[in-house]
KEFI-373014 format. One record per residue (C-alpha): x, y, z. Coordinates in steps of 0.02 Angstrom, whole numbers, plus 50000, padded with zeros to 5 digits. Layout:
BEGIN
XYZ;...
END
This chain:
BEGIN
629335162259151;630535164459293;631175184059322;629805190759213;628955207559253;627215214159231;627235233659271;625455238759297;625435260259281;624465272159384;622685281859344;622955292559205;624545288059167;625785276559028;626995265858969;627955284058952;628045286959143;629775288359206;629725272859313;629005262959179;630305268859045;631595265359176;631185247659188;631015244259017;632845253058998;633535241359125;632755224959058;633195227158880;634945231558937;634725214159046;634215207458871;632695203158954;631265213058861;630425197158794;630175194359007;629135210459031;627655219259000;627325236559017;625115236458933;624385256158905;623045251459008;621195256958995;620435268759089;619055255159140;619555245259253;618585230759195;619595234359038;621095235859110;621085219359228;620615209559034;622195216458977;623375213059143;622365196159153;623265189858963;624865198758994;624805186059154;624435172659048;625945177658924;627335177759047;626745164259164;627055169059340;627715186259337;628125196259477;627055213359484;627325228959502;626205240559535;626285259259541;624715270059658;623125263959558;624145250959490;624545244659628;622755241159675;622785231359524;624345222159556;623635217659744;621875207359653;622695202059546;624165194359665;623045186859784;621935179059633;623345170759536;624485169559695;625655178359628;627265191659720;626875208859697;627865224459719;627025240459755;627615258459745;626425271059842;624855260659813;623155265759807;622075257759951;620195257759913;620315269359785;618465269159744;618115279259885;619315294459819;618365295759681;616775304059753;616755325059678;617905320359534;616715311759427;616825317559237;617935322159105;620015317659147;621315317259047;622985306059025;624495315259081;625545307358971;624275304358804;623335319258828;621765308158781;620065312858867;618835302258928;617515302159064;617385294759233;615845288159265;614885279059424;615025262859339;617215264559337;616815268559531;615765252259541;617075242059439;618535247559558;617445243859710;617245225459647;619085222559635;619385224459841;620205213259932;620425209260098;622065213460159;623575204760124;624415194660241;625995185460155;627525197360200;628525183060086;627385190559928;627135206859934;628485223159963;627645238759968;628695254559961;628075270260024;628725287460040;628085300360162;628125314460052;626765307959935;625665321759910;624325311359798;623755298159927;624175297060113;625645284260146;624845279560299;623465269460219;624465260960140;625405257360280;624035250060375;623305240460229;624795231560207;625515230960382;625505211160391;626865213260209;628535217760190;628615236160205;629735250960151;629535265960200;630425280860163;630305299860235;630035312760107;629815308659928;628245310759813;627035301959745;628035298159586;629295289959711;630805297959718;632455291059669;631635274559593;633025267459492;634135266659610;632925254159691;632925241959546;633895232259592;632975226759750;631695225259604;632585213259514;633085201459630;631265201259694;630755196659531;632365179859529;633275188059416;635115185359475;636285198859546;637775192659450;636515200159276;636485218559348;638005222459450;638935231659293;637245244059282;637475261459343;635495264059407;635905281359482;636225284459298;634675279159233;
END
């Protein structure tokens, strides 16, 4: 369905994130919950692409939106349904960050523990891509400050796509609702829905 949303969250996080609640504040203010998807993914990413795969199927063509290991998700995903995505401080290749942390992890935001095992290493490793080149489909935002992953990556990964980069920040990404509304429109959801929002107040 036109303007509908599929927000794919990071590694070890939630549908409780701050970005994610944000959305889902905005959109049922928009009256336009029924258009977006916010799944507690699994921490197997074999898992987790079933789950993203029938949200998909659910809203149609959504656009997605992908936050660090999320949006390493979002980017397979994009390029195998064709699909726009919208990335905030992806993860590039993220099976290679994984070497030394092995073991048992925990949610941030569920407190539930689980392991990470060579065979979630393997599964990640299977979703790469080659680079994107279609600056019409993807918008990656990046700030400088992100002290998870480096931006620069990133940066190069996606150099052929529509990039936004901003200095300082974290890897949360500072000052994200008052970027929905770039978001939105992204997503063909009209301006003339929003305008009366506050997002600073968000």
């Amino acid at each position: 369905m036109s303007g509908s949303i599929l927000y794919i969250h990071g590694f070890n996080s939630a549908p409780s994130s701050k970005k994610a609640t944000q959305l889902m504040t905005v959109m049922g203010r928009l009256g336009l919950s029924d258009q977006l998807r916010v799944p507690a993914l699994h921490h197997h990413p074999r898992e987790a692409i079933g789950q993203l795969e029938q949200a998909i199927a659910e809203l149609g063509r959504p656009l997605l939106v992908g936050s660090s290991l999320g949006g390493y998700y979002a980017t397979h995903l994009a390029e195998r349904h064709g699909l726009k995505a919208l990335l905030v401080n992806p993860a590039v290749s993220p099976h290679r960050m994984f070497d030394g942390h092995l073991g048992t992890q925990k949610n941030l935001y569920t407190d539930e523990a689980w392991e990470l095992t060579h065979d979630h290493v393997t599964a990640l490793a299977e979703l790469e891509v080659p680079a994107p080149q279609d600056p019409q489909r993807y918008q990656v935002w990046l700030q400088t400050g992100d002290e998870t992953l480096d931006y620069r990556h990133a940066q190069h990964y996606y150099r052929a796509c529509a990039l936004r980069i901003q200095a300082g920040g974290d890897h949360s990404f500072q000052g994200f609702a008052a970027h929905l509304p770039a978001m939105l429109s992204f997503a063909g959801i009209g301006a003339d829905l929003y305008q009366a929002i506050d997002f600073k107040a968000l």
